[in-house]
DOBAKE-301247 format. One record per residue (C-alpha): residue number from 0; y, x, z. Coordinates in steps of 0.05 Angstrom, whole numbers. Layout:
BEGIN
{seq = NUM	Y = Y	X = X	Z = Z} $
...
//
This chain:
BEGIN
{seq = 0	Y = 930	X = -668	Z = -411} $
{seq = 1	Y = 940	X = -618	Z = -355} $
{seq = 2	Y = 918	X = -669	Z = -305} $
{seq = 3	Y = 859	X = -695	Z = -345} $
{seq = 4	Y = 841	X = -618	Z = -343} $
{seq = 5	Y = 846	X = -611	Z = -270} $
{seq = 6	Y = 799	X = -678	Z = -251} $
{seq = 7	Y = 746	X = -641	Z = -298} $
{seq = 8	Y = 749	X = -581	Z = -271} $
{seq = 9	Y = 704	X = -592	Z = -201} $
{seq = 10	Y = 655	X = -623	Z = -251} $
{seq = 11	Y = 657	X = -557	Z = -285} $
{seq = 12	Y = 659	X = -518	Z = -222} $
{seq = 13	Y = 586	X = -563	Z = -200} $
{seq = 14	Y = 551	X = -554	Z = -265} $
{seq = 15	Y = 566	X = -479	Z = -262} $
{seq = 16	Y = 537	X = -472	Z = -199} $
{seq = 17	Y = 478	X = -508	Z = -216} $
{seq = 18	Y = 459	X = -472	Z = -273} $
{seq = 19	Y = 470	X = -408	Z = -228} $
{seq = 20	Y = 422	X = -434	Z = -180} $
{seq = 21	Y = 368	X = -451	Z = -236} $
{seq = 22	Y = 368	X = -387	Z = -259} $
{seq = 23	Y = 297	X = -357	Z = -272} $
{seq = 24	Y = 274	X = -306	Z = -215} $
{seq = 25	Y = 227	X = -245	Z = -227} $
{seq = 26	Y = 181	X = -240	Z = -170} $
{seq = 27	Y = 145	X = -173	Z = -155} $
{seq = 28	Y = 72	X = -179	Z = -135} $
{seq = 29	Y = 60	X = -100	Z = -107} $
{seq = 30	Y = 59	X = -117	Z = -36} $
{seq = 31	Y = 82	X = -73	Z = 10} $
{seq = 32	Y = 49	X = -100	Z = 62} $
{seq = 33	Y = -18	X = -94	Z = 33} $
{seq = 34	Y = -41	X = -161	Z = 42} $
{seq = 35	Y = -43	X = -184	Z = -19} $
{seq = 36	Y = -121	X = -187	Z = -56} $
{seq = 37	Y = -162	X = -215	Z = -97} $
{seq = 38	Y = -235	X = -237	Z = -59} $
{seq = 39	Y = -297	X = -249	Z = -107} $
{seq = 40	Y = -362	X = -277	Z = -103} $
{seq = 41	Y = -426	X = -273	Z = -140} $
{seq = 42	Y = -491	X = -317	Z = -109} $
{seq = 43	Y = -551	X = -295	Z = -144} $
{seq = 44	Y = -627	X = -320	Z = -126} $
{seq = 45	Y = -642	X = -264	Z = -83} $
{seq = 46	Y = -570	X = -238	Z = -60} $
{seq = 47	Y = -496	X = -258	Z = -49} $
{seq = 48	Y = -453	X = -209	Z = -57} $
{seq = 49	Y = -373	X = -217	Z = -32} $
{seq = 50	Y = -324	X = -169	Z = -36} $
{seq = 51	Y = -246	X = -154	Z = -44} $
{seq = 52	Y = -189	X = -122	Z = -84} $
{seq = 53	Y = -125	X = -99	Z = -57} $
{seq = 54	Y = -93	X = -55	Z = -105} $
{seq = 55	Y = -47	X = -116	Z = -134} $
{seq = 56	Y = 15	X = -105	Z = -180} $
{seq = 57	Y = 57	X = -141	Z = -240} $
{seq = 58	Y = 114	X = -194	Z = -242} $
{seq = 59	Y = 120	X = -260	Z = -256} $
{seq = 60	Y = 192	X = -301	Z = -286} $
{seq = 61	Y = 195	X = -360	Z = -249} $
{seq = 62	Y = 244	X = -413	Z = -258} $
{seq = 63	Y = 243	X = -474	Z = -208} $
{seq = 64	Y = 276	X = -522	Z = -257} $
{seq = 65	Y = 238	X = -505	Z = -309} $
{seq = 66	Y = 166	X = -484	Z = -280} $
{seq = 67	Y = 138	X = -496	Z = -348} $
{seq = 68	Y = 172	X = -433	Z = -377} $
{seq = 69	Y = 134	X = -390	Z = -329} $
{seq = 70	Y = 107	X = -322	Z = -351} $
{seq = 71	Y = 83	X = -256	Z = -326} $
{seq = 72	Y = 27	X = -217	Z = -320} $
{seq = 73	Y = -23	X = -193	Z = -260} $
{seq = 74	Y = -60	X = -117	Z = -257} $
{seq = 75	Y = -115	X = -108	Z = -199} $
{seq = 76	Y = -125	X = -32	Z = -196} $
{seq = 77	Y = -206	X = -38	Z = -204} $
{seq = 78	Y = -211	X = 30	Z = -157} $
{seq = 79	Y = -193	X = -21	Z = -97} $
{seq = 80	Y = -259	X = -67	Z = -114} $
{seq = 81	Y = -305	X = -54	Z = -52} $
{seq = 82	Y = -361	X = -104	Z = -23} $
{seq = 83	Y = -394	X = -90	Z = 37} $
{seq = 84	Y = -454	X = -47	Z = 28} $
{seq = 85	Y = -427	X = 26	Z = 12} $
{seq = 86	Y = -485	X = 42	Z = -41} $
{seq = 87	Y = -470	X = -38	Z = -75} $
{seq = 88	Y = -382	X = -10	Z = -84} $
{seq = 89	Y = -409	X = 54	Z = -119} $
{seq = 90	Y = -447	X = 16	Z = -162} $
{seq = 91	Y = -399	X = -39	Z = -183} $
{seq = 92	Y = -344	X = 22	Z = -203} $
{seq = 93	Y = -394	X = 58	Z = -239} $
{seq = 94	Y = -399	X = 63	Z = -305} $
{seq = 95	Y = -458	X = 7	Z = -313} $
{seq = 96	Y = -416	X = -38	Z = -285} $
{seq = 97	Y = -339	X = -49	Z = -280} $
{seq = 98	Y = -332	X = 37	Z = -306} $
{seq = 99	Y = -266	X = 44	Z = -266} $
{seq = 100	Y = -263	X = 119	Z = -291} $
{seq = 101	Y = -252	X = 84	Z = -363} $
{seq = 102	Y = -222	X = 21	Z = -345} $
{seq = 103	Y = -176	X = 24	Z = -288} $
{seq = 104	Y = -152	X = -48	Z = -288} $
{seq = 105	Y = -168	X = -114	Z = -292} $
{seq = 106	Y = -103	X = -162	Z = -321} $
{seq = 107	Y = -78	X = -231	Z = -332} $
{seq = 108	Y = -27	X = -245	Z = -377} $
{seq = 109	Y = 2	X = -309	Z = -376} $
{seq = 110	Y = 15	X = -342	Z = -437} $
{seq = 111	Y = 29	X = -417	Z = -429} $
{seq = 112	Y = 32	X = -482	Z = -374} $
{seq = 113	Y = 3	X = -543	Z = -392} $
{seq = 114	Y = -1	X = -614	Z = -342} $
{seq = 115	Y = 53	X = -583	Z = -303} $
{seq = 116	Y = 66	X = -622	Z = -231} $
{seq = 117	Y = 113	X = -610	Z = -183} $
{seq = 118	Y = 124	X = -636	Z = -110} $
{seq = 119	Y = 172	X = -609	Z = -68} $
{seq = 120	Y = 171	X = -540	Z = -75} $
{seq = 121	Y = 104	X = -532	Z = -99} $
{seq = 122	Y = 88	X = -535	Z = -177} $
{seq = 123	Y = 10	X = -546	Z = -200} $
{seq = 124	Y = -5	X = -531	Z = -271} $
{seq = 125	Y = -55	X = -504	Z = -314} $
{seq = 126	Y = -45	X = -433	Z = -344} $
{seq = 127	Y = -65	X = -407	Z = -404} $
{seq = 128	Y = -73	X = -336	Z = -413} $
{seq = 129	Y = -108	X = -262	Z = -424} $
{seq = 130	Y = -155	X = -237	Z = -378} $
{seq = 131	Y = -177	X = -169	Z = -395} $
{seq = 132	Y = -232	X = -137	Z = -358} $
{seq = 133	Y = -272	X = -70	Z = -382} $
{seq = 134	Y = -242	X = -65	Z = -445} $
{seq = 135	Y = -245	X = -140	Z = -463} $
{seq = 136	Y = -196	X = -197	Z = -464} $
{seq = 137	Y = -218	X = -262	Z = -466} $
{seq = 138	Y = -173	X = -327	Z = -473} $
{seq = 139	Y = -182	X = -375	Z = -407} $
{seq = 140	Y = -145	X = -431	Z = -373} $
{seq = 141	Y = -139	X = -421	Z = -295} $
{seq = 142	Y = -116	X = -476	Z = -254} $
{seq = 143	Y = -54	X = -446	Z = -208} $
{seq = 144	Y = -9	X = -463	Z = -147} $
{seq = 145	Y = 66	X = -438	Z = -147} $
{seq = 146	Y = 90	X = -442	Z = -88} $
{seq = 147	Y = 166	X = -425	Z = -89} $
{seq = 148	Y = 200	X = -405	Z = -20} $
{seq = 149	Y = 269	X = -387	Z = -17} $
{seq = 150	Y = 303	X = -338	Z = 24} $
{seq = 151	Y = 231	X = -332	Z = 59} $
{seq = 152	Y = 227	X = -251	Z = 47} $
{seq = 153	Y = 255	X = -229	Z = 109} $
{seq = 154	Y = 209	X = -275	Z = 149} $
{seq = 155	Y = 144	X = -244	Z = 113} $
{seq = 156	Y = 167	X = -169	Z = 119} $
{seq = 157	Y = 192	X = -186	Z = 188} $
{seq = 158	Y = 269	X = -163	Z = 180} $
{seq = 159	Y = 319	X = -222	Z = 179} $
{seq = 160	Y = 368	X = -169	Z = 141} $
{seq = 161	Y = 319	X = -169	Z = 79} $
{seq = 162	Y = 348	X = -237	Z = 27} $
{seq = 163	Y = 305	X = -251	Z = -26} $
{seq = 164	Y = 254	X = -307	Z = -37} $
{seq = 165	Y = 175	X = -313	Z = -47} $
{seq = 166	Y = 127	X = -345	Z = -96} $
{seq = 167	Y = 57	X = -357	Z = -69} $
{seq = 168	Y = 9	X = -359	Z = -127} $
{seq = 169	Y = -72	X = -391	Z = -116} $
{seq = 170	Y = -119	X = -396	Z = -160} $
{seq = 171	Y = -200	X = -406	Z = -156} $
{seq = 172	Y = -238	X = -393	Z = -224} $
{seq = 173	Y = -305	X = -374	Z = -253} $
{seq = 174	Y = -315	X = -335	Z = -302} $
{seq = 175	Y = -390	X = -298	Z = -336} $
{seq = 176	Y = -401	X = -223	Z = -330} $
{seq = 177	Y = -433	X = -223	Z = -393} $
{seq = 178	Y = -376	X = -241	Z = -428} $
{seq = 179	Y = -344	X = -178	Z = -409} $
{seq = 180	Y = -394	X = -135	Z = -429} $
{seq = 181	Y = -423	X = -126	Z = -354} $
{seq = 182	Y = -493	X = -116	Z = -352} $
{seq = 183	Y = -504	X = -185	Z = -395} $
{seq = 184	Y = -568	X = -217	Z = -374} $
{seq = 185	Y = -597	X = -157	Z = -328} $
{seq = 186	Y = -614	X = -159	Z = -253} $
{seq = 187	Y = -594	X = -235	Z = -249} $
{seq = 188	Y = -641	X = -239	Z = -194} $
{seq = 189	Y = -597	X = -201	Z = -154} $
{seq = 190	Y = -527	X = -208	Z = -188} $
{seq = 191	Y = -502	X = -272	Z = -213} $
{seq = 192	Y = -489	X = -277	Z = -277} $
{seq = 193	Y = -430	X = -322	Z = -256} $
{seq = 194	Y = -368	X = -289	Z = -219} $
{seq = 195	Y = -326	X = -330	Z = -174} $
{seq = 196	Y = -252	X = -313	Z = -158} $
{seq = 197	Y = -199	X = -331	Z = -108} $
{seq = 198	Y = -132	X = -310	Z = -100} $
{seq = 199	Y = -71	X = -324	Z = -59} $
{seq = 200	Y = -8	X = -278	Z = -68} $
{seq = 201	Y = 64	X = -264	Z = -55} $
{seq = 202	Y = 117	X = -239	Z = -93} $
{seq = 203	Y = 177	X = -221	Z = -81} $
{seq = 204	Y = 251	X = -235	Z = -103} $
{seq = 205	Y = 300	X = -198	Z = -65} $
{seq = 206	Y = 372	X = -210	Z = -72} $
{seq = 207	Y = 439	X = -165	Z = -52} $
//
């Protein structure tokens, strides 16, 4: 019985250590670096307007053997929306328009992957979840990109002592100002009514 013990044991040994290494990892999306942002577009009869926001936070559980039991949530700090023409960035935090005095953040809560697909170290899905902007949350499936990279930290914040991997998220979506309570149906000559977003970001999983 001993011996039968002993054979089983570096099957033991093996499944431990895979379940260690399929552990779910929290990744940290406030990038020290600054890099990471959110870009937006709106292309309205008259005028496009593009512009940026950096001010990126939140976490996401990420587990690369089970990618379908992803969750987490995303803040953009609406203070750090800006576009190009000084006079347009005043406008868009005013209180017309995105209010950031009232409403300092813009957030996605992940609720659910559906049609998850993964190749190689890259996992496609569909995500369902809360997007909250101005006061209201809406439901809305966003198509998303996880891109998991281990023991990549060091190499982004450029210090081979730093362990810890990354997960790349990307996402492009649409969504309509007016159901947000933004200026619904006014100055569409000049501001789309229709609000295209792209985002690629990091987070980080650091490890002792």
């Amino acid at each position: 019985m001993k011996i039968h013990h002993l054979n089983r044991l570096p099957l033991l040994l093996a499944a431990l250590g895979l379940s260690a290494q399929a552990a779910p990892l929290t990744f940290d999306f406030k990038d020290p670096k600054g890099v990471n942002n959110v870009q937006f577009s709106l292309d309205a009869p008259l005028e496009s307007i593009t512009g940026t926001g950096t001010g990126i936070s939140g976490s996401v559980t990420f587990d690369p053997a089970q990618p379908a039991a992803t969750k987490g949530k995303i803040t953009l700090d609406t203070k750090s929306l800006t576009v190009g023409n000084p006079m347009m960035a005043d406008h868009l935090r005013g209180g017309n328009w995105l209010d950031v005095a009232n409403h300092p953040a813009i957030t996605f809560e992940a609720v659910s992957l559906s049609n998850v697909r993964t190749q190689g170290n890259v996992v496609n899905a569909e995500v369902a979840g809360k997007l909250t902007i101005k006061g209201v949350t809406k439901d809305i499936k966003v198509p998303v990109s996880f891109t998991h990279l281990p023991d990549k930290l060091g190499a982004r914040v450029n210090d081979p002592k730093v362990k810890g991997d990354l997960l790349v998220l990307r996402a492009n979506f649409t969504i309509n100002r007016a159901d947000f309570g933004i200026q619904a149906g006014k100055n569409t000559d000049k501001v789309a009514e229709t609000i295209q977003l792209s985002l690629s970001i990091a987070g980080a999983a650091p490890k002792a």
